[in-house]
N, CA, C and O atoms as a DFTB+ gen file, in Angstrom:
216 C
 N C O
     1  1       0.851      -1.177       0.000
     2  2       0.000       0.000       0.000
     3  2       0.894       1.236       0.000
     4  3       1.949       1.281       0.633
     5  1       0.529       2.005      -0.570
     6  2       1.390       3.139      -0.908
     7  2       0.996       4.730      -0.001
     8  3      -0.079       5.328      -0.044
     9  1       1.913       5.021       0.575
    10  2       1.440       6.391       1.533
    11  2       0.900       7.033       0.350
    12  3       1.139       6.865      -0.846
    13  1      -0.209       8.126       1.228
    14  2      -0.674       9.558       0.496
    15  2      -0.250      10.658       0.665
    16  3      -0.499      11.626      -0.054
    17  1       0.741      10.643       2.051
    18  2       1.737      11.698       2.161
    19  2       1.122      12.820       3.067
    20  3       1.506      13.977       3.237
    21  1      -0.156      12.008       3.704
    22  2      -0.383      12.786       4.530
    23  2       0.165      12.189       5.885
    24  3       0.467      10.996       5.854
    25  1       0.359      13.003       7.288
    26  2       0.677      12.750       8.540
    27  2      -0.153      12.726       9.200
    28  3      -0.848      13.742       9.183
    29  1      -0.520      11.739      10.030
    30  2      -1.483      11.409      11.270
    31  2      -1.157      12.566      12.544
    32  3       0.071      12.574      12.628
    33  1      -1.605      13.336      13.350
    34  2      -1.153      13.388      14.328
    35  2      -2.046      12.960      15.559
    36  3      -3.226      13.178      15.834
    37  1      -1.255      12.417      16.056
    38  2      -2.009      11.685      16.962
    39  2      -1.535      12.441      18.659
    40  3      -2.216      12.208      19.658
    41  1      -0.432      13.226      18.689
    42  2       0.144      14.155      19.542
    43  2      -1.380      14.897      20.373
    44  3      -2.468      14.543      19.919
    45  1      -1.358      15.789      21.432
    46  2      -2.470      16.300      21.970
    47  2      -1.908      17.598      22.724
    48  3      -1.436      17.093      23.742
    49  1      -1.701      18.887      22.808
    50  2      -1.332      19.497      23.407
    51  2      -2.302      20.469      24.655
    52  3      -2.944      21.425      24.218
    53  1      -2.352      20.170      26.129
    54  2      -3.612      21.029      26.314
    55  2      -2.720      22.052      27.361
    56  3      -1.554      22.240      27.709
    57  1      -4.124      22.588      27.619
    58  2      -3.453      24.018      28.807
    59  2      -3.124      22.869      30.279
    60  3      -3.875      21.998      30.719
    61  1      -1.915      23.224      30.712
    62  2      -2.475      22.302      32.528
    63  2      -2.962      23.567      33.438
    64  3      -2.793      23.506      34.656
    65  1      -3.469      24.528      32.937
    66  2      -3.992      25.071      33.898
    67  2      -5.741      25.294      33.734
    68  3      -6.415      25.239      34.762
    69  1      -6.339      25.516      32.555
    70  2      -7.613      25.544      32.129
    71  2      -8.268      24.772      31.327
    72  3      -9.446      24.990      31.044
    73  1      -7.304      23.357      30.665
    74  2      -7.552      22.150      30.017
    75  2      -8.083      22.195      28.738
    76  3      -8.562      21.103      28.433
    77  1      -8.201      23.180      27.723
    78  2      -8.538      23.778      27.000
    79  2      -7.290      23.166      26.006
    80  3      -6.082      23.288      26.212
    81  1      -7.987      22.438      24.807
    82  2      -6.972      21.965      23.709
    83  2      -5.563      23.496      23.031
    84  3      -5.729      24.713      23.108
    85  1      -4.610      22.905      22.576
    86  2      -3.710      24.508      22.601
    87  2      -3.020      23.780      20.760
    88  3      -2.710      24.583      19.880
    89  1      -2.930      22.542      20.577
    90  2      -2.542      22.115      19.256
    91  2      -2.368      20.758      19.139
    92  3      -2.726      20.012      20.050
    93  1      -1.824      20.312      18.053
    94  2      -1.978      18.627      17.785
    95  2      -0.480      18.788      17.139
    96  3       0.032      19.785      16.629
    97  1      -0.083      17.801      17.284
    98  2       1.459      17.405      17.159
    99  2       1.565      16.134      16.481
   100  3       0.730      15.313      16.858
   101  1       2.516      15.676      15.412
   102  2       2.920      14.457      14.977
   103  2       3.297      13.688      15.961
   104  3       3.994      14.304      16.768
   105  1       3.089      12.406      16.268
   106  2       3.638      11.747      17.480
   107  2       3.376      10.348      16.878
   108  3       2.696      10.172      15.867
   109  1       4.129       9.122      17.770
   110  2       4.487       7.837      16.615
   111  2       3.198       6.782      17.416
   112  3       2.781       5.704      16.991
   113  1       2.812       7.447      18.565
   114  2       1.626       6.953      19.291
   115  2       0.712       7.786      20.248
   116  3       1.165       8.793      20.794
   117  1      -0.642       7.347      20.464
   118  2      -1.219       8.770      21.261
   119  2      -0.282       9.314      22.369
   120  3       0.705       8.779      22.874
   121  1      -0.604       9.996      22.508
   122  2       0.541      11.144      23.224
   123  2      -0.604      12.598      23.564
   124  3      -1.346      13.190      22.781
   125  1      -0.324      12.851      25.232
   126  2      -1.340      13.955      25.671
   127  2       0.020      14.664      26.394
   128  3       0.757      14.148      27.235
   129  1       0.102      15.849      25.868
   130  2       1.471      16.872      26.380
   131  2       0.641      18.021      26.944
   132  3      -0.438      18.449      26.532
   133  1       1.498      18.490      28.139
   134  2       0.743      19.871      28.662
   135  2       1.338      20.959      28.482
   136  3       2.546      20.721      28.452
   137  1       1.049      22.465      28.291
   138  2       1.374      23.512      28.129
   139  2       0.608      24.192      29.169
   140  3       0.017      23.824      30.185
   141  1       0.918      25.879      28.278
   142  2      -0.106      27.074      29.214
   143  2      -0.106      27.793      27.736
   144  3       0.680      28.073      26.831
   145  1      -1.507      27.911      28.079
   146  2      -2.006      28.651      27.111
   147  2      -2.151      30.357      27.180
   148  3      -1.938      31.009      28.202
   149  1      -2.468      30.798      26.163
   150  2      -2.190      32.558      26.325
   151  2      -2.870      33.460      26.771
   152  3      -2.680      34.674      26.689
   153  1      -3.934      32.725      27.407
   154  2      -5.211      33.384      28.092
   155  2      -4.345      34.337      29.481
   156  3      -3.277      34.022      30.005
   157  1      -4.909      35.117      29.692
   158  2      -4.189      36.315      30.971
   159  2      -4.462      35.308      32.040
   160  3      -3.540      35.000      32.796
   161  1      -6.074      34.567      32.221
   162  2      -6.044      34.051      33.404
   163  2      -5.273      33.041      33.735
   164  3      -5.146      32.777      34.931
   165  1      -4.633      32.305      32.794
   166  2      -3.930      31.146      33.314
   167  2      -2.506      31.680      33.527
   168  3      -1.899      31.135      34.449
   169  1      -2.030      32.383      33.034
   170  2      -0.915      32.791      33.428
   171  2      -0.719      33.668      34.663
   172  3       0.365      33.747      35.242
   173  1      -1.836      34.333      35.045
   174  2      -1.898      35.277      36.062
   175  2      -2.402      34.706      37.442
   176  3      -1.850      34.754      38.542
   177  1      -3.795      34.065      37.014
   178  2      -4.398      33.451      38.110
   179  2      -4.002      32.091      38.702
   180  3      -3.011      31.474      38.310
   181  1      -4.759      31.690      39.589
   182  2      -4.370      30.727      40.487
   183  2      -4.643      29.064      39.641
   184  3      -5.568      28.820      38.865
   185  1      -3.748      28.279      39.996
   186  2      -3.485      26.844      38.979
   187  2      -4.532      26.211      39.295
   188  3      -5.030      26.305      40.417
   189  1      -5.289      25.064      37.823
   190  2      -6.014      24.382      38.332
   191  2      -5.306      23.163      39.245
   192  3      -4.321      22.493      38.934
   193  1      -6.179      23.079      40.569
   194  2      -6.117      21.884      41.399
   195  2      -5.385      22.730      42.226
   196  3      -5.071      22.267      43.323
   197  1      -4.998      24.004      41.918
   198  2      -4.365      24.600      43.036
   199  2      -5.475      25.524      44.105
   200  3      -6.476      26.039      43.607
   201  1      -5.199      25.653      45.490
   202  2      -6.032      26.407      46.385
   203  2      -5.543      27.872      46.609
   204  3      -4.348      28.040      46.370
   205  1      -6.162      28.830      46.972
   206  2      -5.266      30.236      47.014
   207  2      -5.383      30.204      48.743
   208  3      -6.274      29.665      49.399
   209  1      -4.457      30.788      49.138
   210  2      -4.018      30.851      50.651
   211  2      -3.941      32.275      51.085
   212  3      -3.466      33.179      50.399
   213  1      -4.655      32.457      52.773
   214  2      -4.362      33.844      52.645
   215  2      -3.536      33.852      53.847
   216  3      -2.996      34.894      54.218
């Protein structure tokens, strides 16, 4: 069988702070990678699973 020359990606990139998909990546098996995405709140505000302390 002959490739069509297209690429699968099976890669997953999400936010770890608001879980919100961020891109898809070539990868040789499923694969879920975390980032931070460009939203103000995740970079500014408090992490998910995290508690704020006063």
């Amino acid at each position: 069988m002959k490739s069509i020359g297209q690429s699968v990606k099976l890669g997953l990139i999400i936010c770890q702070h608001c879980g919100r998909w961020i891109d898809e990546v070539e990868t040789e098996k499923v694969t879920v990678l975390y980032g931070c995405c460009r939203e103000d709140s995740c970079r500014k505000g408090p992490r998910q699973g995290e508690t704020e302390h006063d």
